[in-house]
C-alpha atoms as a printed R data frame, in Angstrom:
   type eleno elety resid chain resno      x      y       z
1  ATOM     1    CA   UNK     A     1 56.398  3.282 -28.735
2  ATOM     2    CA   UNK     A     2 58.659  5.706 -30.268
3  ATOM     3    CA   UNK     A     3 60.844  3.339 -31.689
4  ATOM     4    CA   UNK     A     4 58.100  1.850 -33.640
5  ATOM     5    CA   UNK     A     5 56.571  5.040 -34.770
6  ATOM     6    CA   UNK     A     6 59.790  6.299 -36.415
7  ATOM     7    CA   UNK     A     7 59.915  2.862 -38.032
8  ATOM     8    CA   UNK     A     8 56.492  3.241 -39.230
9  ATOM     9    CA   UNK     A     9 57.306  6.765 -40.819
10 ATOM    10    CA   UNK     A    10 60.693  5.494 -42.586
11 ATOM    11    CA   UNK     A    11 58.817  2.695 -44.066
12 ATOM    12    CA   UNK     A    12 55.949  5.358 -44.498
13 ATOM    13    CA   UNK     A    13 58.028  7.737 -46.541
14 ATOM    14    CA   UNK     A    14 60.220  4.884 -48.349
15 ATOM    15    CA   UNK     A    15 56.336  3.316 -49.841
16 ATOM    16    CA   UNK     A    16 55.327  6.747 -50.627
17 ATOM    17    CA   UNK     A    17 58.610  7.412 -52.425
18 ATOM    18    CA   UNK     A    18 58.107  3.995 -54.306
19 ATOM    19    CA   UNK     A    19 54.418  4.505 -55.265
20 ATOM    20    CA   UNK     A    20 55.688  7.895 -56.559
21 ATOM    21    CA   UNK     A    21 57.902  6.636 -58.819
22 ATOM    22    CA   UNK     A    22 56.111  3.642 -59.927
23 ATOM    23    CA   UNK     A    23 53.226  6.085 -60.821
24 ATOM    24    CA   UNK     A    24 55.769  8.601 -62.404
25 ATOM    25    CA   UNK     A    25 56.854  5.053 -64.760
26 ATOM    26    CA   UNK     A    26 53.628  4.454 -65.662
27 ATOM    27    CA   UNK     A    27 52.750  7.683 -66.870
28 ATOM    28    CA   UNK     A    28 55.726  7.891 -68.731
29 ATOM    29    CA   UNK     A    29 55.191  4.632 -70.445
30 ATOM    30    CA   UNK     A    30 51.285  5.330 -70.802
31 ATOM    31    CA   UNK     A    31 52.342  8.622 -72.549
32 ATOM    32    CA   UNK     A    32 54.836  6.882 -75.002
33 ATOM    33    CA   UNK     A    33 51.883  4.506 -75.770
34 ATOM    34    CA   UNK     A    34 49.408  6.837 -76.602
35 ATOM    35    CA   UNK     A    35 51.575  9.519 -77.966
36 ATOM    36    CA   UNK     A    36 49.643  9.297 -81.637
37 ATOM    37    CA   UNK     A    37 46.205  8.685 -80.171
38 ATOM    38    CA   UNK     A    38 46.744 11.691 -77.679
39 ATOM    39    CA   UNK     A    39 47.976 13.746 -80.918
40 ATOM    40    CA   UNK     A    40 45.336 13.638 -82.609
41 ATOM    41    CA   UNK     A    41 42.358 13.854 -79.721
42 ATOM    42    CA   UNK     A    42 43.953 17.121 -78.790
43 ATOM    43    CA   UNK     A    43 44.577 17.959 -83.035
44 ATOM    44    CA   UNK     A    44 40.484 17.830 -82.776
45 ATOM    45    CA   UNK     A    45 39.823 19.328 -79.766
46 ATOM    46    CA   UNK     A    46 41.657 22.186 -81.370
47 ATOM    47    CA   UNK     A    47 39.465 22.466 -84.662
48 ATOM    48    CA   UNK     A    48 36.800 22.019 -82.433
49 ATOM    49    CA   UNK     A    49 37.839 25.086 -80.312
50 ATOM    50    CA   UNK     A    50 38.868 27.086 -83.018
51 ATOM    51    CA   UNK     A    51 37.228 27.229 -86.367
52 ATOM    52    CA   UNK     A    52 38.228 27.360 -89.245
């Protein structure tokens, strides 16, 4: 039973460490993307904030 409970945490840990850095991809890529769109929501969330 303790064999297969370290196995379970390698393979544990090694999918965690996978799912981080497919999520840290796809964040990166999502942020490329939207770089201009992102721009300007936060350019009028600014005005918005602070008038004029």
């Amino acid at each position: 039973t303790g064999d297969s409970l370290l196995t379970i945490g390698v393979f544990a840990s090694f999918f965690y460490c996978v799912l981080v850095i497919f999520l840290h991809l796809g964040l990166r890529a999502k942020k490329t993307s939207n770089r201009s769109l992102d721009d300007g929501f936060q350019i009028k969330i600014r005005r918005r904030l602070i008038p004029p």
